[in-house]
VEXDREN-2710 file (C-alpha; in Angstrom, 1 decimal):
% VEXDREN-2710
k/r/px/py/pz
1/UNK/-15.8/10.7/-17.5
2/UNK/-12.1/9.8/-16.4
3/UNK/-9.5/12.4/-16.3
4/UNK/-6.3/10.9/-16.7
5/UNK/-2.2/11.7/-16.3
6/UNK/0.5/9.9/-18.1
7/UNK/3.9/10.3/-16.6
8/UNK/6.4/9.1/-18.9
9/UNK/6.3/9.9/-22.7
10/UNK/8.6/7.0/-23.8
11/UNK/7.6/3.7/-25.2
12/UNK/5.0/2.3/-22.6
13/UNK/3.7/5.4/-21.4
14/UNK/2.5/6.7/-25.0
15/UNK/1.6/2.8/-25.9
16/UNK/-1.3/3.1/-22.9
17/UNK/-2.7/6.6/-24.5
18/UNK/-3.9/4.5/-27.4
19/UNK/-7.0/2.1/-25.1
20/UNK/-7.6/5.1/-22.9
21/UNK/-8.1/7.3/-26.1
22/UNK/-10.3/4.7/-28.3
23/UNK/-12.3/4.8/-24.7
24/UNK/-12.9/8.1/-24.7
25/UNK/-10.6/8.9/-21.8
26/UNK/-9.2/12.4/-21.6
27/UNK/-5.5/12.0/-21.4
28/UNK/-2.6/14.3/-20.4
29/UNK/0.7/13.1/-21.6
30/UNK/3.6/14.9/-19.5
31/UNK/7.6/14.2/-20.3
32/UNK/10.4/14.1/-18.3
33/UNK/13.2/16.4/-19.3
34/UNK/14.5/13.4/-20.4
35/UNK/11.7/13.8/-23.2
36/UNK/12.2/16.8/-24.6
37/UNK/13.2/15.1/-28.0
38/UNK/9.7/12.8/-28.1
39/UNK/7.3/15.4/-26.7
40/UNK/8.8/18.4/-29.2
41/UNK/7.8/16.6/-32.3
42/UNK/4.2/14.9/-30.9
43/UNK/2.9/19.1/-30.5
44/UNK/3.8/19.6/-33.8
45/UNK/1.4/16.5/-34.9
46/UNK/4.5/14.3/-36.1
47/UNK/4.3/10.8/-35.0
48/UNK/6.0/9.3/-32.2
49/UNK/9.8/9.3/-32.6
50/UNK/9.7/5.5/-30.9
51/UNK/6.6/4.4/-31.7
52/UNK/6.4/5.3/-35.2
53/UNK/2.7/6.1/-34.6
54/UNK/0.8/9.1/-34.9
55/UNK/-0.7/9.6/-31.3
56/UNK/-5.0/10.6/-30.9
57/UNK/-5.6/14.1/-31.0
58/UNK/-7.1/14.4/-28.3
59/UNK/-4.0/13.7/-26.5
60/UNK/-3.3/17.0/-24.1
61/UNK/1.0/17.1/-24.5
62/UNK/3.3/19.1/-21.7
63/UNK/6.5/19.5/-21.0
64/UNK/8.3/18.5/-18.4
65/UNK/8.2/21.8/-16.4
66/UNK/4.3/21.5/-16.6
67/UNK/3.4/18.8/-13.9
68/UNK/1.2/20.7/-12.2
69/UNK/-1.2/21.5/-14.8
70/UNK/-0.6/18.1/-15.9
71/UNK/-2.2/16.7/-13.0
72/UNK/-4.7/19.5/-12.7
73/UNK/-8.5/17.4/-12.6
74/UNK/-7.4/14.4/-12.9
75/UNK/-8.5/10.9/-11.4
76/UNK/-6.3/8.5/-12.3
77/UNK/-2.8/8.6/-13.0
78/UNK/-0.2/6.4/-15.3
79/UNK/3.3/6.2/-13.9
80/UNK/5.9/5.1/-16.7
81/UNK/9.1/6.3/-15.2
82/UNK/12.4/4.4/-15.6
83/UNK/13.4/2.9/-12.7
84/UNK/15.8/5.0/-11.6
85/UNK/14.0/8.5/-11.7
86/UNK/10.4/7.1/-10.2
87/UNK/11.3/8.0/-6.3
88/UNK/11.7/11.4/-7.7
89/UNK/9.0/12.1/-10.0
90/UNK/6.6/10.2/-7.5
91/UNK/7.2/12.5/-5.0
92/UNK/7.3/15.6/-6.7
93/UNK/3.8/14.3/-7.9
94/UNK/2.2/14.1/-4.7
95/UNK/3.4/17.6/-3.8
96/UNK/0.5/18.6/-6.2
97/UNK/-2.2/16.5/-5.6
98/UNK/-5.5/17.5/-3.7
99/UNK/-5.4/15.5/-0.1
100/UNK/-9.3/15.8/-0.4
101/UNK/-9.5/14.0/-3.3
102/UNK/-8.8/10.1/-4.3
103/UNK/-6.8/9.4/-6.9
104/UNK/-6.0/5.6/-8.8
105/UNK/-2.3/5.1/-9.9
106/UNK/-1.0/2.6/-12.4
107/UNK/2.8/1.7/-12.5
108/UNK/3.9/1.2/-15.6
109/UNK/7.7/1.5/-13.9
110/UNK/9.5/-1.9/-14.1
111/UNK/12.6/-3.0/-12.0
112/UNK/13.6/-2.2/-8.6
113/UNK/14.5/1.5/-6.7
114/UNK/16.6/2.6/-4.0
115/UNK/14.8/4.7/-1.3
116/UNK/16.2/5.8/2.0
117/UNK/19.1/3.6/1.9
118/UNK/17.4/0.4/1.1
119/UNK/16.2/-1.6/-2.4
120/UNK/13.0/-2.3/-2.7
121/UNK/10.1/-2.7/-5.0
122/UNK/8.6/0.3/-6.1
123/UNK/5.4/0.0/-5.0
124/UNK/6.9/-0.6/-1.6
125/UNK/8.2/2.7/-2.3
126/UNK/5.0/4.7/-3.1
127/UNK/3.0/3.1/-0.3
128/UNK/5.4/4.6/2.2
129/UNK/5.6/7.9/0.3
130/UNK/2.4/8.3/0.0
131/UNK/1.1/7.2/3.8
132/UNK/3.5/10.0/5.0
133/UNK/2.0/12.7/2.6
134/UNK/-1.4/11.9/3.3
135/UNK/-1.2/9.4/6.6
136/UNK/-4.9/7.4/6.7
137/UNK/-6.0/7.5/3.8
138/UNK/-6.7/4.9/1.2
139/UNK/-3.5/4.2/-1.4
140/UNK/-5.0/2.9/-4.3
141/UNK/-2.4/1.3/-6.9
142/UNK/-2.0/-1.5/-9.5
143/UNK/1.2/-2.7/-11.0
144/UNK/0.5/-3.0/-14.5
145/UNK/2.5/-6.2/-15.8
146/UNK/3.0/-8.0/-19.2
147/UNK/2.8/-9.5/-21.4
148/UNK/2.6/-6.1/-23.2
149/UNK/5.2/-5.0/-25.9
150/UNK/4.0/-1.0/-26.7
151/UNK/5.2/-1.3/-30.3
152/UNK/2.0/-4.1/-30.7
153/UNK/-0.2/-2.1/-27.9
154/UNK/-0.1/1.3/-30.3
155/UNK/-0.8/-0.8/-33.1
156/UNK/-3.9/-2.0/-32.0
157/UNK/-2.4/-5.9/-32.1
158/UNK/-4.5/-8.1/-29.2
159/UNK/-1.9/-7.6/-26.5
160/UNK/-3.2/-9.0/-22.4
161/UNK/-1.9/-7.6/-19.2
162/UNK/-1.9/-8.2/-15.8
163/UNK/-2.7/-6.1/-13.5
164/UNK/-1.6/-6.1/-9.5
165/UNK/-4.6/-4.5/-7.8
166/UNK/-4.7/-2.8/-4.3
167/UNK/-8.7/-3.1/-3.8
168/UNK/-11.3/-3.6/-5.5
169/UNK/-12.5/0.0/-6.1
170/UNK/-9.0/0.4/-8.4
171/UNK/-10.3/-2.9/-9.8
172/UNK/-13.5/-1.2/-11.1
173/UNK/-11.6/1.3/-12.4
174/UNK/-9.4/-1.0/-14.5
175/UNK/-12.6/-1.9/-16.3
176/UNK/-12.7/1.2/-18.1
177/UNK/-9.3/1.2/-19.5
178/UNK/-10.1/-2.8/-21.6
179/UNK/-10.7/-3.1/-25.3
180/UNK/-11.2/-5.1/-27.9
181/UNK/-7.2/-5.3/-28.3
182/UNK/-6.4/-4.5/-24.9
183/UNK/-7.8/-7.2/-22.1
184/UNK/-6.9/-6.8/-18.9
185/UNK/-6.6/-9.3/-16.1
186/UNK/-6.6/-8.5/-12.5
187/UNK/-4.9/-10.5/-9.4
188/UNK/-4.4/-9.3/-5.7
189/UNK/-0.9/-10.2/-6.2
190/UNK/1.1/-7.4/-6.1
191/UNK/4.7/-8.7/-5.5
192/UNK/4.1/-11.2/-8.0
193/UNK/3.7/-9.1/-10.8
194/UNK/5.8/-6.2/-10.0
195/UNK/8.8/-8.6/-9.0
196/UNK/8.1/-10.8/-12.3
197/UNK/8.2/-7.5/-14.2
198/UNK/11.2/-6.8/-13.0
199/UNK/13.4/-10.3/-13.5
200/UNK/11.8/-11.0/-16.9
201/UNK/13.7/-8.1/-18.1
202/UNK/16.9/-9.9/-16.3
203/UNK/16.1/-13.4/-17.7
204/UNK/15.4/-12.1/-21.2
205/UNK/18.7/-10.6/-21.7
206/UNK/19.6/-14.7/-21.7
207/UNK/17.9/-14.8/-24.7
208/UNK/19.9/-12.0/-26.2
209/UNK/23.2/-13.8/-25.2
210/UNK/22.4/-16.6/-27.2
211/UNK/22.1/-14.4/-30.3
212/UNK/24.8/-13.0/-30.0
213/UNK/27.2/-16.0/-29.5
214/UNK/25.2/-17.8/-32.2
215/UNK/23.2/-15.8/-34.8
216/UNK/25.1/-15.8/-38.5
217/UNK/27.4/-18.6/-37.4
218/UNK/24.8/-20.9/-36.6
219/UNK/21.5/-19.3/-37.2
220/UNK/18.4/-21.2/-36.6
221/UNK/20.3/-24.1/-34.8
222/UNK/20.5/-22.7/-31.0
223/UNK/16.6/-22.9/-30.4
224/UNK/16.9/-25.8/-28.0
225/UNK/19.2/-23.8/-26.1
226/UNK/17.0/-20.9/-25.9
227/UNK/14.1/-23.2/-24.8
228/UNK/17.0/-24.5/-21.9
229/UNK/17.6/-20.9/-20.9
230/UNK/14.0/-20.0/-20.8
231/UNK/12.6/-22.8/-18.5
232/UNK/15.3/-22.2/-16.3
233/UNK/14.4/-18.8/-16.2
234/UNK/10.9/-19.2/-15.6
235/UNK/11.9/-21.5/-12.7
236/UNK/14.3/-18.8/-11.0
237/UNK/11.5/-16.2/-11.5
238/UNK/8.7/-18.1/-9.4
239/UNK/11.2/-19.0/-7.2
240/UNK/11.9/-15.8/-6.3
241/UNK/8.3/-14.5/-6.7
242/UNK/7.7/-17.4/-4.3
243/UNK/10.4/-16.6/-2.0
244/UNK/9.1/-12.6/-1.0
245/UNK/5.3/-13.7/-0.4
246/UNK/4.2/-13.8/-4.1
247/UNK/2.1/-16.3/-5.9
248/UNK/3.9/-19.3/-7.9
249/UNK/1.0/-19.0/-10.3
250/UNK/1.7/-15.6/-11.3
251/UNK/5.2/-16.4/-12.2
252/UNK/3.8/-19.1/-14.5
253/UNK/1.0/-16.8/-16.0
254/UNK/0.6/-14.0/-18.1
255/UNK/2.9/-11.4/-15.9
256/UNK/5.4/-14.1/-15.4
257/UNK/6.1/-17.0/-18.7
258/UNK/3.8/-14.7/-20.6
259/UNK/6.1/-11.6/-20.4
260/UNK/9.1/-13.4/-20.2
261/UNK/8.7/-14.6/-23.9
262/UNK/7.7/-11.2/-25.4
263/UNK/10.7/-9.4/-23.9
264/UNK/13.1/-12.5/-24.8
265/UNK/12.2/-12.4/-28.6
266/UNK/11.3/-8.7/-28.7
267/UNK/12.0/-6.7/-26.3
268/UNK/15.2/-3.9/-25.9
269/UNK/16.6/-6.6/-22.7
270/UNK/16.8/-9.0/-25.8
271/UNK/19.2/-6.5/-28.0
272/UNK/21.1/-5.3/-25.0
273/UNK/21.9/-9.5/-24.2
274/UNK/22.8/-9.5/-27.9
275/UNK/25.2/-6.8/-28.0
276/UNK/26.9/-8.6/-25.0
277/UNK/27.0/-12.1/-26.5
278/UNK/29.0/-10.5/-29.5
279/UNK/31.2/-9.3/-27.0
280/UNK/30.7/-5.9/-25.9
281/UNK/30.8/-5.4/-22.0
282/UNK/27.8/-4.8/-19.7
283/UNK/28.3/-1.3/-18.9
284/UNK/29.3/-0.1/-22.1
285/UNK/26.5/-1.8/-24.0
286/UNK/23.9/-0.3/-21.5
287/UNK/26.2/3.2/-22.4
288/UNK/25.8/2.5/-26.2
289/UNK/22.3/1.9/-26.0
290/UNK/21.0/4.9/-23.9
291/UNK/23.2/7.4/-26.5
292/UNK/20.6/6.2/-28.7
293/UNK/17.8/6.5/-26.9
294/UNK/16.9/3.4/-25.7
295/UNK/16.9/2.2/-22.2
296/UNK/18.7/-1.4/-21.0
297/UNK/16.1/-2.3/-17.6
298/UNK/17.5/-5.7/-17.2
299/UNK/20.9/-4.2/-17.1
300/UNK/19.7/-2.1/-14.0
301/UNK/17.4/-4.5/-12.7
302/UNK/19.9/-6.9/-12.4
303/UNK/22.3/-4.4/-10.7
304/UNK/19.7/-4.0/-7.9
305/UNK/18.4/-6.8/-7.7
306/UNK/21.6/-9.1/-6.8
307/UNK/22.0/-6.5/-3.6
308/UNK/18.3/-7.0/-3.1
309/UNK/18.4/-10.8/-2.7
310/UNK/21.0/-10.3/-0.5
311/UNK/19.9/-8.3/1.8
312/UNK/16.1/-9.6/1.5
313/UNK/15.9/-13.2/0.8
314/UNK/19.9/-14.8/1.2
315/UNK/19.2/-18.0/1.3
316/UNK/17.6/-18.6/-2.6
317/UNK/20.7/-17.3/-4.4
318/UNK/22.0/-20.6/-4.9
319/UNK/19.1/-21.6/-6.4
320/UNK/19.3/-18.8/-9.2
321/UNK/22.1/-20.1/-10.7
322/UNK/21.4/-18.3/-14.1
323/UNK/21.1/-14.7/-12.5
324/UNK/24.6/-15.5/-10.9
325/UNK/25.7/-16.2/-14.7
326/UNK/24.2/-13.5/-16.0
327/UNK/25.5/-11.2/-13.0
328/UNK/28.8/-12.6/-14.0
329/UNK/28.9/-12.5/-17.2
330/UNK/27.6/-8.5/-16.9
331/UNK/29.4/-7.1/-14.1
332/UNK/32.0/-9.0/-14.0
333/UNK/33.4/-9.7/-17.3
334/UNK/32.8/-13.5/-17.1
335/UNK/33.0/-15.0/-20.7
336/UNK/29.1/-15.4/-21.4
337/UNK/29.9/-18.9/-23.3
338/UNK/32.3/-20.4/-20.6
339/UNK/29.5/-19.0/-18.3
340/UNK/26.5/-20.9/-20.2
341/UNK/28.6/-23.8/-20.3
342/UNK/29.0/-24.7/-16.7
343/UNK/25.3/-23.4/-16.0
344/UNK/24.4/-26.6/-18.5
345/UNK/27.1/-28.7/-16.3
346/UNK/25.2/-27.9/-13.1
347/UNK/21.5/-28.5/-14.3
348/UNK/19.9/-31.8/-14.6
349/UNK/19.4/-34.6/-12.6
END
């Protein structure tokens, strides 16, 4: 039977505990000290202060201090950092893993990281973090995409996900983790899903703009501009995806269109775009949001992933002209109507 390490006690990373438990997976749930507040109240058998839910029993719960024994038997492990603290936690992780064993990971982390000077995906990351730890042997990995919301996932709703698979041994593995409300599709596209990941949680903060500058005053009368925003979107994501080796088709799949809905009509990237439409200004509706306890990933994707383009792929950022509205609009204090206004201008025949 699996053994298997959640990193990351927030939404996503509790949301997965709830297949791997009804599969009779053993599960170690470990916070960061960032989760002090969500871990605290799951030992005492409370539910969880995000999800709402009661997590399985048999759910083994640690603190942030107690990686090691955390990771202590395990096979496979879940990574659901944020962003910004996965270089980190991945590499104080490896510092306690067995070089004579093999071990599965599955990033749950979304959005792009900055290691040794340079942006890059974070899979890019591991790879090279991992070779140097433990130089010839096998790094198996799958970036786990959407379209998964973890408020449906821990209440058992059907929810699908795509998974970015390294081989086909982490493949087999995969198979134990499916149920009857969690399917799970594989593709040997890794770039594909982990960079549609990341700019779904850019494009759906679009969505959020729109309510903003129109919900109350003209509710229920701004879908066709939604719909605008969202093909244009899904354009600019396989674009991209298309542009660093990926697959057009898994931009228009379930990791790419597929994700890109959930998180534009449900998803934290849509509230922090709303907040911004009414007004508020990038960095201090990200600020608002993380004093209460929830984390704006488009806001930092989007910060990385500008620099990113640049420096990788130069040439498409004329043909993204809504990221270069919404960088405006966010970073640089661009009025996000006057900003969707000449975006409609340009598009079109």
């Amino acid at each position: 039977m699996l053994k298997t390490a959640v990193l990351g006690a927030g939404y996503m990373g509790s949301a997965i505990t709830f297949p791997l438990a009804d599969n009779g997976i053993e599960v170690n749930l470990w916070g960061t000290w960032l989760d002090d507040s969500l871990v605290e109240p799951l030992i005492k058998g409370c539910p969880h202060p995000k999800l709402k839910q009661p997590l399985e029993k048999t759910i083994n719960l640690y603190y942030w201090q107690d990686l090691q024994p955390a990771l202590e038997d395990v096979q496979v492990i879940f990574i659901a950092i944020a962003s910004e603290g996965f270089v980190n936690i991945f590499e104080k992780m490896l510092g306690h893993l067995d070089s004579k064993k093999d071990y599965y990971f599955f990033k749950l982390t979304k959005g792009f990281v900055e290691y040794e000077g340079k942006i890059m995906r974070a899979t890019e990351a591991a790879f090279d973090m991992f070779a140097r730890k433990f130089p010839g042997k096998d790094f198996n990995i799958a970036s786990v995409g959407g379209p998964v919301r973890a408020m449906d996932l821990s209440n058992r709703t059907p929810s699908a996900s795509m998974y970015g698979i390294s081989n086909e041994r982490i493949k087999a593995i995969s198979e134990n983790f499916s149920t009857d409300y969690y399917r799970i599709f594989t593709t040997n596209d890794i770039p594909g899903v982990e960079l549609c990941s990341a700019f779904k949680n850019i494009y759906a903060m679009a969505a959020g703009v729109c309510d903003g500058l129109y919900k109350g005053q003209k509710e229920g009368l701004y879908h066709n501009m939604v719909a605008f925003l969202f093909n244009q979107a899904c354009t600019e994501i396989s674009q991209v995806v298309f542009s660093a080796g990926g697959e057009k088709q898994t931009a228009f799949g379930l990791a790419g269109v597929g994700d890109l809905h959930v998180t534009s009509v449900a998803g934290r990237n849509r509230r922090y775009g709303e907040m911004v439409g009414k007004g508020m200004e990038g960095e201090a509706a990200f600020k608002k949001m993380y004093s209460e306890g929830e984390y704006g990933e488009g806001y930092i994707a989007l910060k990385l992933a500008v620099p990113w383009l640049e420096q990788a792929h130069p040439c498409i950022l004329e043909k993204l002209p809504l990221l270069k509205a919404l960088n405006n609009i966010i970073f640089h204090k661009s009025g996000p109507w006057a900003e969707f206004k000449e975006l409609i201008k340009k598009l079109g025949f």
